[in-house]
VONUFI-618221 format. One record per residue (C-alpha): y, x, z. Coordinates in steps of 0.5 Angstrom, whole numbers, plus 500, padded with zeros to 3 digits. Layout:
BEGIN
YXZ
...
//
This chain:
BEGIN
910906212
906908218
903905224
908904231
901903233
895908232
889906230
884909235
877914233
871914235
867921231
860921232
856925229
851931232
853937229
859940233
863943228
862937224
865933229
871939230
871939223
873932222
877931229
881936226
883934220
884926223
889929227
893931222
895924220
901921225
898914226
891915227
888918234
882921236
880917243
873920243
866924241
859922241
853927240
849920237
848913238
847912246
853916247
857912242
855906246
857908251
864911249
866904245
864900251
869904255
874905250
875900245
877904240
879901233
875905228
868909230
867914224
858914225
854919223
846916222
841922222
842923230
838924236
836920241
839914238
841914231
847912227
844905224
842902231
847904235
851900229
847894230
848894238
856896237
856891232
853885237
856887243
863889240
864884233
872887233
870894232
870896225
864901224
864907218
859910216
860918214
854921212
850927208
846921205
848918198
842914196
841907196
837905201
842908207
848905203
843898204
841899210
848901214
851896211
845891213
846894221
854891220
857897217
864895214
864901210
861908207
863915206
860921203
861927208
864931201
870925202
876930202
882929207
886924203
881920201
878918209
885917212
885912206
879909207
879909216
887904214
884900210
878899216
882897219
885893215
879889213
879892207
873896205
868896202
863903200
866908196
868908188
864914187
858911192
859903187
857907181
852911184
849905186
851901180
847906176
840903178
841895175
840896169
833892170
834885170
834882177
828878180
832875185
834867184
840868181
848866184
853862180
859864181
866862177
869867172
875868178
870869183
866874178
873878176
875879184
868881185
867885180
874888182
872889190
865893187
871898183
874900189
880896189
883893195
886886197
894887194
892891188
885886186
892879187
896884183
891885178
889877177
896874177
894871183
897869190
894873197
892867199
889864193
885871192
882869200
880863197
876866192
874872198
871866201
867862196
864869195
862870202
859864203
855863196
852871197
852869204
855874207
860876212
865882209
868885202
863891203
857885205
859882198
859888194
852891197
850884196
851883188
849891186
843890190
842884186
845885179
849879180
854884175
852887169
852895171
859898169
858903163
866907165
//
């Protein structure tokens, strides 16, 4: 069922037909709306300061101000704001590095129509994390053993991380495990507080940059 409400976009990127590209395949969605379009990070602070959009869709190689730290200013200034980063670059390190700035989400600019919208509802849902194409990418890169202090968490805590890292969202992770959606934001907040972070894309991040699991070989 759509939204009565539309989510609200704001599409920063510094590449004008990139930004035509993307405004129209967003407005073929009903319940998503463009309210506005930036050419780098200054622009974008000002047009969420004026706007409040819901969503903002970042590019993060832009002039002036680039995309990270426009992340870092919108995520302190406006907290409610969920911040996708829709990028060329699909290394870790920038995965990393928007995610650590405040990102809630990542996406590859090769994501095909149906996989964005998809991804922009479950932003504004609170429930995304990085691409699945993105999580094995990453996960490719955790065979060595980790040098950092190792995180105990429960076996559940580990089924419901291991299935965050899989791309699965909140409804489907409850579904998979026989448990309650209350009962799963349990488990979503022991997580957080033993990783010590804010968010599902937070925590899957954290536990692929970590190898708090054991890389997946599917």
């Amino acid at each position: 069922m759509l939204r009565r409400t539309p989510i609200r976009i704001v599409v920063v990127d510094d590449h004008p037909l990139m930004r035509e590209g993307i405004i129209a395949s967003l407005g073929r969605a009903e319940d998503i709306r463009v309210v506005g379009e930036a050419r780098n990070g200054e622009e974008a602070v000002m047009l969420v300061t004026n706007l409040r959009p819901d969503v903002v869709l970042m590019d993060l190689d832009m002039p002036t101000m680039d995309g990270t730290t426009a992340i870092r200013v919108l995520t302190e200034k406006f907290p409610g704001v969920k911040i996708l980063v829709l990028s060329a670059y699909e290394d870790n390190q920038h995965v990393y590095t928007a995610m650590q700035a405040g990102a809630v989400g990542y996406v590859i600019k090769h994501t095909n129509q149906a996989s964005l919208l998809n991804v922009i509802r479950s932003a504004h849902n609170g429930d995304i994390l990085i691409s699945p194409y993105l999580a094995r990418l990453t996960l490719k890169d955790l065979d060595a053993p980790s040098s950092y202090p190792e995180i105990h968490l429960t076996k559940r805590e580990k089924e419901v991380l291991n299935r965050i890292i899989g791309g699965r969202e909140n409804d489907a992770i409850a579904e998979a495990l026989a448990m309650s959606r209350d009962t799963l934001k349990t488990h979503l907040k022991h997580i957080f507080e033993k990783l010590q972070v804010k968010n599902r894309t937070q925590a899957a991040v954290k536990a692929m940059e970590k190898g708090i699991l054991p890389a997946k070989k599917d």
